[in-house]
N, CA and C atoms as a LAMMPS dump frame, in Angstrom:
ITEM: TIMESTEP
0
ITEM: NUMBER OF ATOMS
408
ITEM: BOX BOUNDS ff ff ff
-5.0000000000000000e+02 5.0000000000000000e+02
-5.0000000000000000e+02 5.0000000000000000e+02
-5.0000000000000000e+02 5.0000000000000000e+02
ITEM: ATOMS id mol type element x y z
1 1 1 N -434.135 -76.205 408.249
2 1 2 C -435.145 -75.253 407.801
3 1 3 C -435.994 -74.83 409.001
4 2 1 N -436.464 -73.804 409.007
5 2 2 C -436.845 -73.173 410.381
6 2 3 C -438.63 -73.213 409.662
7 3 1 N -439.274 -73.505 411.358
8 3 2 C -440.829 -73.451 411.393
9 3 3 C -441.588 -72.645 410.749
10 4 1 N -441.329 -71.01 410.877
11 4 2 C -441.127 -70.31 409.975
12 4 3 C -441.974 -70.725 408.644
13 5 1 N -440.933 -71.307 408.331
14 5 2 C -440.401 -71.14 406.779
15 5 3 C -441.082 -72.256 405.822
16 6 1 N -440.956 -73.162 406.589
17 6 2 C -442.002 -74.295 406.323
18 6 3 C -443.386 -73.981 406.137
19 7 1 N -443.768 -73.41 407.621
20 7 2 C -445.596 -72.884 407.41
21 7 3 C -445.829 -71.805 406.559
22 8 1 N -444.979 -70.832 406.138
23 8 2 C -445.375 -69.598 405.21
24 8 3 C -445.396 -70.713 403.715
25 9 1 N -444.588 -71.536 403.407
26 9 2 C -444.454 -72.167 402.27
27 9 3 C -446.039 -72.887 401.854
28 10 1 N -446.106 -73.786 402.867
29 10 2 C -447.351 -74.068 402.956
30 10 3 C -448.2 -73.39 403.024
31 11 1 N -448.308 -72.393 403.374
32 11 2 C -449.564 -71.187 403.161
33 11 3 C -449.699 -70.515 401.3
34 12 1 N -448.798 -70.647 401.505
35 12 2 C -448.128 -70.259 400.272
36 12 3 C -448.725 -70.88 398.979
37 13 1 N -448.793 -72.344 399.349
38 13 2 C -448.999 -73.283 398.533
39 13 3 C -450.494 -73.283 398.478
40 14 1 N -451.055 -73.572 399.818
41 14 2 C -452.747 -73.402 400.031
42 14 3 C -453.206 -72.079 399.361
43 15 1 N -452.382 -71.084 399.539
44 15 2 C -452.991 -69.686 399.412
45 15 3 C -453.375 -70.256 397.492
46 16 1 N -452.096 -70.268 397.465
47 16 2 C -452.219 -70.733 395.057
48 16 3 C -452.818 -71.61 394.975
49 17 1 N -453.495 -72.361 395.87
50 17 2 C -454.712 -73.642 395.387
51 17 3 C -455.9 -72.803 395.305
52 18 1 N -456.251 -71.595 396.892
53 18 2 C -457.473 -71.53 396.894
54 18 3 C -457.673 -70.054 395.665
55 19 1 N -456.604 -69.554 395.377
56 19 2 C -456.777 -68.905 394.236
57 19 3 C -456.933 -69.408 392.63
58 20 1 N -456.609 -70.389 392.52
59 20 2 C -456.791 -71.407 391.445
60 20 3 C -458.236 -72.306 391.551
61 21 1 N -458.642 -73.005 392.376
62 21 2 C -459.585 -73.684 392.346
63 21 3 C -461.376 -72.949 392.319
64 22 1 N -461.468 -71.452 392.587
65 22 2 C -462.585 -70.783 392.031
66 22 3 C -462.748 -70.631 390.804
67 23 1 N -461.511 -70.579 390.23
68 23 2 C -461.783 -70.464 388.796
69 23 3 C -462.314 -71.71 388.044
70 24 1 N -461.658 -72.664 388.817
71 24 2 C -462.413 -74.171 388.364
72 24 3 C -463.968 -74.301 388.685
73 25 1 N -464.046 -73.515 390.072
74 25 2 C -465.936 -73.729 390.314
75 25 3 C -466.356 -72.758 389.446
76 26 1 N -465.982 -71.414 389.209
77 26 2 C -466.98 -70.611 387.886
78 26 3 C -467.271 -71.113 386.978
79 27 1 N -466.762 -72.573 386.725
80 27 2 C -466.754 -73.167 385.164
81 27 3 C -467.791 -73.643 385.215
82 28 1 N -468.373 -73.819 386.672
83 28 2 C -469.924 -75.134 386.793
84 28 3 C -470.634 -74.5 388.006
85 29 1 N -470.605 -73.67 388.729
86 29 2 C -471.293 -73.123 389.456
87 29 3 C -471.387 -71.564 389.064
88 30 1 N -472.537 -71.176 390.067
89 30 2 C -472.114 -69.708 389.766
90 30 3 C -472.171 -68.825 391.455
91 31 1 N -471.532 -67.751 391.614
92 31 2 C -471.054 -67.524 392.454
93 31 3 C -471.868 -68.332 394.555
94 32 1 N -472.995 -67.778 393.683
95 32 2 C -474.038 -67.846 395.664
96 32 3 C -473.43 -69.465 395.549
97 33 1 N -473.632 -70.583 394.433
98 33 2 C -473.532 -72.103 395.055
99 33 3 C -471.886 -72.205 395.446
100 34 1 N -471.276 -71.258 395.007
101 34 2 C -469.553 -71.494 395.022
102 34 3 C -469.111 -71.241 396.677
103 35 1 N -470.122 -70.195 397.17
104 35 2 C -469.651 -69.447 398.226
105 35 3 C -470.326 -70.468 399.403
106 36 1 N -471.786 -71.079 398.632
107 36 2 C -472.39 -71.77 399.859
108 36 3 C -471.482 -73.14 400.061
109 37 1 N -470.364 -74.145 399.079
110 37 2 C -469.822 -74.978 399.132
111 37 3 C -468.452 -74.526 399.915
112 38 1 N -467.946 -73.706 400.049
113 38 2 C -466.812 -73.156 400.256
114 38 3 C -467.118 -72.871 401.59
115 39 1 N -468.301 -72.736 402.188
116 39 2 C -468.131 -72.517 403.444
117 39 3 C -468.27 -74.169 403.927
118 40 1 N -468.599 -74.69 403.336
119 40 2 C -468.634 -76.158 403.968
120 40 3 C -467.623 -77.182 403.979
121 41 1 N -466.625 -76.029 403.008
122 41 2 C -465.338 -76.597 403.406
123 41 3 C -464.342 -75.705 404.395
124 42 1 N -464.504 -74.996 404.565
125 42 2 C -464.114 -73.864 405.857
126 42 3 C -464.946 -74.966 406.927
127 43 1 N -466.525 -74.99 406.976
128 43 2 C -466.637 -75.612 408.051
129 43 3 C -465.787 -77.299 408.446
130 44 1 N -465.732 -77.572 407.449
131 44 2 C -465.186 -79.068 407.62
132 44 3 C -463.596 -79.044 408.285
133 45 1 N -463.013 -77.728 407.713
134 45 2 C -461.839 -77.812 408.389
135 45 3 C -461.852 -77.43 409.887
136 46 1 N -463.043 -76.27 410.194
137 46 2 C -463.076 -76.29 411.392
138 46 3 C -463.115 -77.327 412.469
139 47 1 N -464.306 -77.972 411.798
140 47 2 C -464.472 -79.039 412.498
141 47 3 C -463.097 -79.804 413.012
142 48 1 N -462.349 -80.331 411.812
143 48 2 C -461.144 -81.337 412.15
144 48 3 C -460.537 -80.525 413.119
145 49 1 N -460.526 -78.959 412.892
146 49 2 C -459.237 -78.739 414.293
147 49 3 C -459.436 -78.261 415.737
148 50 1 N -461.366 -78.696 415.776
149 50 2 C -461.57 -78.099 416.676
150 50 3 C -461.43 -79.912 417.569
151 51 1 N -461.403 -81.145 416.716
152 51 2 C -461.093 -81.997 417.577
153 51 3 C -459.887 -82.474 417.365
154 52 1 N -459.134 -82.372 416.715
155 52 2 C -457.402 -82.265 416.253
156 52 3 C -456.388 -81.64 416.822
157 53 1 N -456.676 -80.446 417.163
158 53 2 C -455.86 -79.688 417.948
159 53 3 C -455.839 -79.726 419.559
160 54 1 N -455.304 -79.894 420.195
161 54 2 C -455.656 -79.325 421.248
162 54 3 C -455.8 -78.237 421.81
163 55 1 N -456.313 -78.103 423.141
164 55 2 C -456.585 -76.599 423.924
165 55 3 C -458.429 -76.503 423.479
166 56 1 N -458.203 -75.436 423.999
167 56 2 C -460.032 -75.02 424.183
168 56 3 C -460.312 -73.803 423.32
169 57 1 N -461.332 -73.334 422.721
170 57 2 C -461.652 -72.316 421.946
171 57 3 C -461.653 -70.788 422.892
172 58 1 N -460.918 -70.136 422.476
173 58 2 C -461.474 -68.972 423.771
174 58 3 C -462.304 -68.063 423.608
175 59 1 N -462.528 -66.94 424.176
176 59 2 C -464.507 -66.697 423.79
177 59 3 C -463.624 -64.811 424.843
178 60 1 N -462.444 -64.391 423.94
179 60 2 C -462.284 -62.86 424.089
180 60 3 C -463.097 -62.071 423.513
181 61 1 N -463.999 -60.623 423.534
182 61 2 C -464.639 -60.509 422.764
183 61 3 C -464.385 -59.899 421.606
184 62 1 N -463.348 -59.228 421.854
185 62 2 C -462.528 -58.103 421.062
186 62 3 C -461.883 -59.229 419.838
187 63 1 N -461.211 -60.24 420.131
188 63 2 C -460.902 -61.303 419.299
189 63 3 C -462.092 -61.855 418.871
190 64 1 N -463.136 -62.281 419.705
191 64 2 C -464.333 -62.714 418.625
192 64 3 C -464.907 -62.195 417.277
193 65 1 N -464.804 -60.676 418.05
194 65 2 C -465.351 -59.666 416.805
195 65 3 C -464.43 -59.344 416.184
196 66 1 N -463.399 -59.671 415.817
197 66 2 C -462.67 -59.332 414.624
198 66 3 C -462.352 -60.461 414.008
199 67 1 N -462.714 -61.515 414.657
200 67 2 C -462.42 -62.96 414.069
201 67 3 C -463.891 -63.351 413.195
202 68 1 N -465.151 -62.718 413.779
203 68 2 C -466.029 -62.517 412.868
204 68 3 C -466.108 -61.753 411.537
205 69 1 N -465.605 -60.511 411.934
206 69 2 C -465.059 -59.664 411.116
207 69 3 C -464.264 -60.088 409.583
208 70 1 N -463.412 -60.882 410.342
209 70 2 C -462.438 -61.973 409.121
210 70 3 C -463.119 -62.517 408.782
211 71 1 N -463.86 -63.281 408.912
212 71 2 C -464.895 -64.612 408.415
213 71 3 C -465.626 -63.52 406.984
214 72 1 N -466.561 -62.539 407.84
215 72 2 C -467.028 -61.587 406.948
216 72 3 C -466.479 -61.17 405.641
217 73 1 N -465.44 -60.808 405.851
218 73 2 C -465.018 -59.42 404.729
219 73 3 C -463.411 -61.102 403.819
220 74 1 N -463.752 -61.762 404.509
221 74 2 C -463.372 -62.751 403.584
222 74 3 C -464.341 -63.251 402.643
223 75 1 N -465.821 -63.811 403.294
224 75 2 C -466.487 -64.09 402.538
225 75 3 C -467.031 -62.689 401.396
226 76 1 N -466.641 -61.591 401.998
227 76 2 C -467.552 -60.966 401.162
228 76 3 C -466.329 -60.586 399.726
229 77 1 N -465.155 -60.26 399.931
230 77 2 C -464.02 -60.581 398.994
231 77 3 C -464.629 -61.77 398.279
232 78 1 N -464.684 -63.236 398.86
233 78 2 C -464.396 -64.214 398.35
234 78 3 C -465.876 -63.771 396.77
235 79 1 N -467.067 -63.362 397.296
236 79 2 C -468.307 -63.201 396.29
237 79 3 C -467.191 -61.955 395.294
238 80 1 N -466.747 -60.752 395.831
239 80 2 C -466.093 -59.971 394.645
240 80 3 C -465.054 -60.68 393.799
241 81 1 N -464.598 -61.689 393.843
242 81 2 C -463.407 -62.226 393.447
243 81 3 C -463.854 -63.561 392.365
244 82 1 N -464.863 -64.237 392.949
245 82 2 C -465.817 -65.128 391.652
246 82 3 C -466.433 -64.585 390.84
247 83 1 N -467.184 -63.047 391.104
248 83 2 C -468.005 -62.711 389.771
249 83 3 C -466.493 -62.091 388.562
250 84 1 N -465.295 -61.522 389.507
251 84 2 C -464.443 -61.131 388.819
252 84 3 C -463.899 -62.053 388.019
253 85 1 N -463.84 -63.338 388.584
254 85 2 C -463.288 -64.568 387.974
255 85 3 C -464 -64.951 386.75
256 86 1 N -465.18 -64.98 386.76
257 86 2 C -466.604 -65.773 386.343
258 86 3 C -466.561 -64.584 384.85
259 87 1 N -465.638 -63.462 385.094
260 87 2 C -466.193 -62.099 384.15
261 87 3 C -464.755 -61.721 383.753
262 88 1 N -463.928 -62.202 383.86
263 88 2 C -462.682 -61.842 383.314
264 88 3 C -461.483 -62.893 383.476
265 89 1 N -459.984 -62.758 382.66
266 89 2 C -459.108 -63.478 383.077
267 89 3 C -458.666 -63.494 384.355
268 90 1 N -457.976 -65.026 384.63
269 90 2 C -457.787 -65.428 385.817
270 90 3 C -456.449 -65.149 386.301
271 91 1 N -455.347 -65.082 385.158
272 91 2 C -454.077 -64.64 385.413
273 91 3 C -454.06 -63.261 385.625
274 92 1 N -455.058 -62.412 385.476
275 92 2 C -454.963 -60.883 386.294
276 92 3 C -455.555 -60.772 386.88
277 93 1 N -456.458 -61.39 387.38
278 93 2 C -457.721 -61.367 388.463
279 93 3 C -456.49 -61.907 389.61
280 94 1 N -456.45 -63.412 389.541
281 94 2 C -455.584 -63.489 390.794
282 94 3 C -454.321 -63.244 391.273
283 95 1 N -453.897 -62.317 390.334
284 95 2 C -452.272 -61.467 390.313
285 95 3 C -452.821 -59.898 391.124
286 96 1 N -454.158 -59.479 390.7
287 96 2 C -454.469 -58.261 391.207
288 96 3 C -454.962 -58.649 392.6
289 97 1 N -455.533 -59.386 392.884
290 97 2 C -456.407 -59.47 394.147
291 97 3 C -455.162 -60.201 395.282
292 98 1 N -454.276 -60.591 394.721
293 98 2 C -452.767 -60.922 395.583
294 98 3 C -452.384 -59.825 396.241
295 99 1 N -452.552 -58.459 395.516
296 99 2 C -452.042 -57.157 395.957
297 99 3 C -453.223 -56.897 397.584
298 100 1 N -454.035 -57.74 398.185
299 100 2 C -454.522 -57.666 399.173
300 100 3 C -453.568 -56.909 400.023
301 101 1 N -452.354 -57.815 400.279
302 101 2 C -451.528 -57.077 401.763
303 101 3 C -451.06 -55.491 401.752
304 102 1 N -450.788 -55.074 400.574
305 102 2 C -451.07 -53.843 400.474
306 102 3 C -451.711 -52.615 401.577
307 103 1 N -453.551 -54.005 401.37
308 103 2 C -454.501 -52.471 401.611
309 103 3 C -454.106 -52.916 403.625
310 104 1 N -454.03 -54.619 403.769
311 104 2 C -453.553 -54.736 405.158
312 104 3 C -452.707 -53.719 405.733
313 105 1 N -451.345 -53.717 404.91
314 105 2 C -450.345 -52.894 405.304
315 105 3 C -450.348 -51.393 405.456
316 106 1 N -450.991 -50.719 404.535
317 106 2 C -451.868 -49.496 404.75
318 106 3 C -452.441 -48.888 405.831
319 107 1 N -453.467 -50.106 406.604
320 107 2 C -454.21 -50.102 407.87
321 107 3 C -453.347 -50.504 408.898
322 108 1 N -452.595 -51.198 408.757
323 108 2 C -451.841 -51.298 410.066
324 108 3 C -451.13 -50.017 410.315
325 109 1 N -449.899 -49.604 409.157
326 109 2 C -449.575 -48.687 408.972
327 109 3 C -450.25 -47.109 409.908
328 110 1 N -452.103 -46.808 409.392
329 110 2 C -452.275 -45.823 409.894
330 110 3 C -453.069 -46.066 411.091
331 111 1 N -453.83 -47.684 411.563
332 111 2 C -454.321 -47.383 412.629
333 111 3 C -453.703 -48.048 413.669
334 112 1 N -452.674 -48.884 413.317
335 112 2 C -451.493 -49.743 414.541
336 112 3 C -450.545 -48.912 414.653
337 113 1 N -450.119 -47.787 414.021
338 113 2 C -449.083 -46.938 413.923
339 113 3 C -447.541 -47.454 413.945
340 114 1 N -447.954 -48.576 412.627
341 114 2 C -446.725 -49.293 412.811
342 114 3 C -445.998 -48.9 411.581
343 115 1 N -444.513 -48.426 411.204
344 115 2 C -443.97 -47.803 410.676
345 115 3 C -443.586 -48.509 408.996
346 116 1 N -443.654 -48.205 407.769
347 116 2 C -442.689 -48.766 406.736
348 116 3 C -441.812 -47.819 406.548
349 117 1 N -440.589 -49.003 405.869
350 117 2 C -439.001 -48.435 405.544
351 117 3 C -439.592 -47.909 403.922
352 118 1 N -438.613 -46.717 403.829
353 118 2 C -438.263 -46.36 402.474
354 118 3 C -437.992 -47.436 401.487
355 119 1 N -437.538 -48.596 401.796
356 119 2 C -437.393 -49.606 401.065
357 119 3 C -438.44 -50.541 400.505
358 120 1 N -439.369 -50.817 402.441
359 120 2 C -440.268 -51.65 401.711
360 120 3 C -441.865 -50.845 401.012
361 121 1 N -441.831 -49.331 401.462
362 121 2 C -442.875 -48.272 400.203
363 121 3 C -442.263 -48.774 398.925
364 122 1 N -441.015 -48.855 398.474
365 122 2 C -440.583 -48.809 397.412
366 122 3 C -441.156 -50.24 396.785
367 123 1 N -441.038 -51.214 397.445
368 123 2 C -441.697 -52.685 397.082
369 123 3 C -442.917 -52.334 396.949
370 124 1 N -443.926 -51.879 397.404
371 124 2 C -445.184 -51.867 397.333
372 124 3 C -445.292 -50.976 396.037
373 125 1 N -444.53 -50.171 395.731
374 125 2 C -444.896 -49.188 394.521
375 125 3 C -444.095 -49.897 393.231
376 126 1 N -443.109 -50.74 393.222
377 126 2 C -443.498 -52.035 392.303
378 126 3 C -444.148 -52.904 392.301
379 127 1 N -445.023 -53.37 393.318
380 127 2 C -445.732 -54.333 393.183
381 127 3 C -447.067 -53.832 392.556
382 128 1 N -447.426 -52.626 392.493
383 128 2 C -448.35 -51.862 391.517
384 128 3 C -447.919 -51.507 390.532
385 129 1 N -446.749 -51.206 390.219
386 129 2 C -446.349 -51.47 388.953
387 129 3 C -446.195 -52.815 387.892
388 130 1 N -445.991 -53.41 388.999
389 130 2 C -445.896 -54.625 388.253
390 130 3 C -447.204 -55.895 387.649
391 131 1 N -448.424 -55.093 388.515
392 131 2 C -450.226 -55.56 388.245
393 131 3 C -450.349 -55 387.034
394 132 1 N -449.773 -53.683 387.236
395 132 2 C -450.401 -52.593 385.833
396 132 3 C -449.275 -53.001 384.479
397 133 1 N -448.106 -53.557 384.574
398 133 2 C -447.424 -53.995 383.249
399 133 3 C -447.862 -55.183 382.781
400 134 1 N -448.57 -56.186 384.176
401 134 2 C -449.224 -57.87 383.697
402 134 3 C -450.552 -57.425 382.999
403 135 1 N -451.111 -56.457 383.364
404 135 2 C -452.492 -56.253 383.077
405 135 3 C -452.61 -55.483 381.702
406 136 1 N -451.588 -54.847 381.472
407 136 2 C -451.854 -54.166 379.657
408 136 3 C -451.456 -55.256 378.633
């Protein structure tokens, strides 16, 4: 089995925990305490890999600021995605908000000028079809 394939799995797996386990904190928190615990587990992981890993942190700025950027517009998703949770079902909440790579692919698409196949538009225009048949 290739490296690959292993780490997407595992992402994979983390990704369906951390989409599953907000719905468990809406049950007893409400969003601001969900978001303030959640960063303290973001920080905790930092922590482990900033002495776990090796190598040194690097300090590009162009990578800083978009690595801030991520931090940002994750946390600020993460607040749209608990009140959605907290205010509706969870099996279309986290089936719709999966459709994320989409809006990625979109932006790369028009500002990396990186190309999609006729094939994989065609995936993306079932994968909106297929939110809107889970969701009626």
């Amino acid at each position: 089995m290739q490296n690959w394939f292993i780490f997407a799995l595992l992402a994979l797996i983390f990704y369906g925990l951390w989409g599953f386990f907000p719905k468990m904190a809406t049950l007893h928190l409400d969003a601001k305490s969900i978001i303030f615990y959640e960063t303290l587990g973001i920080l905790f992981v930092a922590v482990l890999m900033y002495f776990f890993i090796p190598g040194k942190i690097n300090t590009n700025t162009k990578g800083v600021l978009f690595s801030v950027l991520t931090g940002i517009a994750g946390m600020v998703g993460t607040l749209f995605f608990l009140l959605a949770l907290k205010n509706g079902k969870a099996s279309i909440i986290i089936l719709f908000t999966a459709l994320y790579p989409l809006v990625s692919v979109l932006l790369v698409q028009f500002i990396l000028k990186e190309s999609i196949t006729l094939k994989q538009g065609i995936g993306m225009v079932f994968a909106l079809m297929a939110i809107i048949l889970f969701s009626s």
